[in-house]
N, C-alpha and C positions, 0 to 999 in steps of 0.2 A: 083257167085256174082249177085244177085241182083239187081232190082230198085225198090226201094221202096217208096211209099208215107204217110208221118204223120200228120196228122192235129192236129192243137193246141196244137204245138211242141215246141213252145219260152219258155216253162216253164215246170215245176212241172214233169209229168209220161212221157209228151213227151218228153219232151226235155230229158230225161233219156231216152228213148226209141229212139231217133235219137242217144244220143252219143255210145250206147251200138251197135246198127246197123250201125255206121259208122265205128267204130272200130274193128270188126268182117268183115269187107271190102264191106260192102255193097253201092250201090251208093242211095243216099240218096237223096229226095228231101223233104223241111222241110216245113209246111204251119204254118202262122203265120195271125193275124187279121190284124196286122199296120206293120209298118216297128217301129216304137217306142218301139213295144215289144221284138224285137232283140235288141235293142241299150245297153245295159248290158250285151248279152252273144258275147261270143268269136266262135262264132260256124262257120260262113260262110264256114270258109277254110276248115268243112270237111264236105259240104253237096254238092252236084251234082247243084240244085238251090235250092232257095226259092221263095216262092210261097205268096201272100200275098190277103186277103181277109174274108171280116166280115161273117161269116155264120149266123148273125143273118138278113140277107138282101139275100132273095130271089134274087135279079140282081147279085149281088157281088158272092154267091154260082154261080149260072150258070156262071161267068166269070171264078173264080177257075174252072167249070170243063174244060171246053175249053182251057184254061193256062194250064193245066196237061195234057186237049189230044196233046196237042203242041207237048212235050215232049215223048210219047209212050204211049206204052202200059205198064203198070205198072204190076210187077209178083203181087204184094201187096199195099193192102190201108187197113193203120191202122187209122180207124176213132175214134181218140183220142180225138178229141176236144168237151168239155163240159161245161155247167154252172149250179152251183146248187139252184141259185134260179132268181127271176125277169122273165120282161117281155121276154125275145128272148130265154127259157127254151124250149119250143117246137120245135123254130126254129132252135137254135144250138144243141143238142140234138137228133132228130128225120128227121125233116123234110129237112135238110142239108146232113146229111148222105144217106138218099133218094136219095137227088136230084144230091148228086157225085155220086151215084150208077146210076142213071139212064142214064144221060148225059156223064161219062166217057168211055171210050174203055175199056170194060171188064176186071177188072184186074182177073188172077188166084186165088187169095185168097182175102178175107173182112172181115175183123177183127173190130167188132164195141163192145167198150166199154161198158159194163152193168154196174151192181153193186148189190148188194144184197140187195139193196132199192127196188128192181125193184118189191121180194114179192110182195111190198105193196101196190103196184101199182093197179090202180084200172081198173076192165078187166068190165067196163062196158062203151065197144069200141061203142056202138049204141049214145052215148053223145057225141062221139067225134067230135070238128066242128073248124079244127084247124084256122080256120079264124074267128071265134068266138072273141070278145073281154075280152070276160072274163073268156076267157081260156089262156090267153096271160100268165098267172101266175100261170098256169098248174105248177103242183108238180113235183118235182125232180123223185119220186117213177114212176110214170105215165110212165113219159117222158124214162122213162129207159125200163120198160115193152113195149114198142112201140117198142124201138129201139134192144128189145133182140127179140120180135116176127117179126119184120125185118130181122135179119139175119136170122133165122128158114125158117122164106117164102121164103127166098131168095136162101136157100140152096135146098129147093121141087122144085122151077122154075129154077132153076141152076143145074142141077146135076152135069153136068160136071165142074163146079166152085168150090171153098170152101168157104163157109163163117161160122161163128162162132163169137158167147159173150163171151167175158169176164168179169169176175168180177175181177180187180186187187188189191182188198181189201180196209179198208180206211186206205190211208196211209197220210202220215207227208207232205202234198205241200199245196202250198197258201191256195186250195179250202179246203183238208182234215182239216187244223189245223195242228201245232206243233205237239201238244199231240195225233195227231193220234196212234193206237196201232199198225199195222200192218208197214210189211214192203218193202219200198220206192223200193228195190232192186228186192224183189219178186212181188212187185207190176209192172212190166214192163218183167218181163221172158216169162209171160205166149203168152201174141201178137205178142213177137219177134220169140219166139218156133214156132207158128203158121203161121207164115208170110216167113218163111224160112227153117224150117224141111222138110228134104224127106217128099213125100205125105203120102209111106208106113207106115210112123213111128206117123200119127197121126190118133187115132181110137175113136170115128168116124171121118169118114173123114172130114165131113161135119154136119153141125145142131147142135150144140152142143154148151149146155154154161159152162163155165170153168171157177177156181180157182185156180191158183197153180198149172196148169196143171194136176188137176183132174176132170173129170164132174159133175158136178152139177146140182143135181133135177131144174128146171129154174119153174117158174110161169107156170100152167096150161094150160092160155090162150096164153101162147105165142106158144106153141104150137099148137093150135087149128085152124085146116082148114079157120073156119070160120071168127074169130077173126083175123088172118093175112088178109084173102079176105076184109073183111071192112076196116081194117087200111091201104091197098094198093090202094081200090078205095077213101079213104077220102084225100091222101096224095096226089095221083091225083089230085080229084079234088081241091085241095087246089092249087097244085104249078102249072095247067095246063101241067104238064111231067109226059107219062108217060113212066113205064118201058118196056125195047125193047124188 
C-alpha cells in the first residue's frame, strides 16, 4: 500500500486516477485548486487528505509543497494538474511541477503528465524567459516539451529515483472535449502502472515517455543534455528554488 500524491485530482484523468488508486487500497492524498472544486464530487471518504492550492501562484505551490512534507514522504507524485491554454500555461504546467519536485521530500517515483502536443513544441529553450510577459500565453505544445525534458533531467540527476512522461492520450474530460477519440480508462492506467508496479516490472526503469504503457520516441530535445541544463537553470532562476 501505498501513499500517493495527485495533483489536479477534482476532475477529469485525476480524479479517475485517485478513484482507481483508492480502490486498488492505496492511501491517497488528492490536491485540488479551491475547496469549490470538490463541492460536486463525493470523494473525501476515500482519500487519506486533501490538499488545496493554486499552482498558478508561485506562494500557494511552495505552501502545497510544505503541506505534503507535513504528511511524508510520498512513494509517488503524479503530477496531473494542467491547463490548456491562458495566462498561468507555464505556471501550472511546467514551473509548478518543478517547484514540488524541488521543495518536496523525495518521492520514489514522478510521474508528470506530457501529451503528444509536446512534438510540437518548440525546442528553441535559449527564448525561454518564464517571467517574461509575453510568454505568460506560452503554448500548450511548449509547456509539455518543458515538462516531458523535466522528467528526463530528472531521471540523469536522480538515478536512484524514477521519474517518467506520460502521454494519456486526448481523451473525453472538460479540457479534452466530449468528442475526444481516445480512451478516458486508458487514459489513467499508464501513471498508476508507474506509480505502483514492482520497480522490476517497469523497463526502463527510469527516463522514459509512455502511452499505453508503451515508450514512445519523445521530442529530440527533451532529451538533450543541453536543453534540460537551460530549462533547470531558467526555472531556477525564475522561481528562486533550486533543485537539492
Amino acid at each position: 500500500m501505498s501513499l500517493l500524491l495527485v495533483t489536479g485530482a477534482s476532475s477529469g484523468l485525476g480524479l479517475e486516477t485517485v478513484n482507481a488508486l483508492a480502490a486498488a487500497g492505496h492511501r491517497i492524498v488528492l490536491h485540488a485548486r479551491n475547496p469549490d472544486r470538490l463541492s460536486r464530487q463525493n470523494i473525501r471518504g476515500r482519500v487519506e487528505h486533501v490538499l488545496f492550492g493554486d499552482l498558478g501562484s508561485l506562494d500557494e505551490t511552495v505552501h502545497l509543497a510544505k503541506a505534503a512534507n507535513d504528511l511524508g514522504r510520498f512513494d509517488a507524485v503524479i503530477h496531473n494538474a494542467g491547463v490548456l491554454r491562458g495566462p498561468d500555461v507555464l505556471a501550472v504546467n511546467v514551473v509548478a511541477p518543478y517547484v514540488l519536485t524541488a521543495l518536496m521530500t523525495p518521492p520514489s517515483r514522478s510521474i508528470f503528465l506530457s501529451s503528444s502536443m509536446h512534438l510540437s513544441g518548440s525546442a528553441d529553450i535559449n527564448a525561454l524567459d518564464f517571467g517574461r510577459p509575453a510568454l505568460r500565453g506560452s503554448s500548450y505544445a511548449d509547456s509539455k516539451l518543458y515538462v516531458t525534458s523535466l522528467a528526463m533531467a530528472l531521471s540523469t540527476k536522480y538515478p536512484e529515483l524514477m521519474a517518467h512522461a506520460v502521454d494519456p492520450g486526448w481523451v473525453p474530460t472538460r479540457m479534452g472535449g466530449s468528442g475526444a477519440p481516445d480512451s478516458l480508462v486508458e487514459g489513467h492506467q499508464t501513471q498508476e502502472w508507474l506509480a505502483t508496479a514492482e520497480a522490476e516490472s517497469i523497463k526502463p526503469r527510469s527516463g522514459a515517455y509512455w502511452y499505453h504503457r508503451q515508450v514512445q520516441k519523445a521530442h529530440r530535445a527533451a532529451a538533450d543534455p543541453g536543453f534540460q541544463y537551460v530549462l533547470l537553470q531558467k526555472l531556477e532562476h525564475h522561481t528562486g528554488i533550486a533543485l537539492p
